[in-house]
Legacy VTK file of the C-alpha trace (Angstrom):
# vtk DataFile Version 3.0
C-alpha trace
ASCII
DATASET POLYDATA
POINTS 57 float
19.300 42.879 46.170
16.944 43.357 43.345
17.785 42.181 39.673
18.000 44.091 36.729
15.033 42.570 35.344
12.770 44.639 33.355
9.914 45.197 36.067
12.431 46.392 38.219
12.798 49.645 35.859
8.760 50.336 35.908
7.933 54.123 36.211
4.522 53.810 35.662
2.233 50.819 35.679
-1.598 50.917 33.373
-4.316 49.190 33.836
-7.062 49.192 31.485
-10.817 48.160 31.864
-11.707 44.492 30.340
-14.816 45.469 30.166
-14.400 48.620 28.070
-11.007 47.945 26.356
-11.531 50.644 23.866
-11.555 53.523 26.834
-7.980 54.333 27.649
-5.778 52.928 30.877
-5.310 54.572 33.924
-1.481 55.193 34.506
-0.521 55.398 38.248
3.252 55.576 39.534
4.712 52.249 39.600
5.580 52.658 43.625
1.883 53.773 44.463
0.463 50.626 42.422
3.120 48.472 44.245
1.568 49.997 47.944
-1.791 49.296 46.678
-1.330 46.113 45.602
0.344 45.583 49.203
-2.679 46.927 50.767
-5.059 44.874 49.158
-2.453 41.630 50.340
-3.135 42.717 53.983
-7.036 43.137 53.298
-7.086 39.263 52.180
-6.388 38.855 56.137
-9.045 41.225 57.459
-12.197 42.262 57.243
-13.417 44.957 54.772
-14.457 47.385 57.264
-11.040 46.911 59.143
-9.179 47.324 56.221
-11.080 50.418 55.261
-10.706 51.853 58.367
-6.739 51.307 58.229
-6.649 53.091 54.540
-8.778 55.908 55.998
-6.012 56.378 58.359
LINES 1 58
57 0 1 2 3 4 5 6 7 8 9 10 11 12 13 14 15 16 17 18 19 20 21 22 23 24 25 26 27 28 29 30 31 32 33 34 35 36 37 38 39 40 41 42 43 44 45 46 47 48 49 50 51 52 53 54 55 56
């Protein structure tokens, strides 16, 4: 069961460059930044070129 906490809510998650602050953030769907940040989990266990591989489908 998930809480009621206020990530649980996200719509939209945006990450901005450190490097250029002053350019805006990208804004991606909080459930595609959740799969990506999934996907890079299961890369940590593989090698890049398998892991590419499995996002290219």
């Amino acid at each position: 069961m998930r809480g009621s906490g206020s990530a649980d809510r996200l719509i939209r998650v945006a990450i901005r460059d450190s490097k250029a602050p002053a350019v805006a953030a990208l804004s991606f769907p909080a459930g595609a930044f959740v799969a990506f940040v999934a996907f890079v989990e299961i890369l940590k266990d593989q090698s890049t070129a398998t892991g590419f591989a499995m996002f290219r489908g």
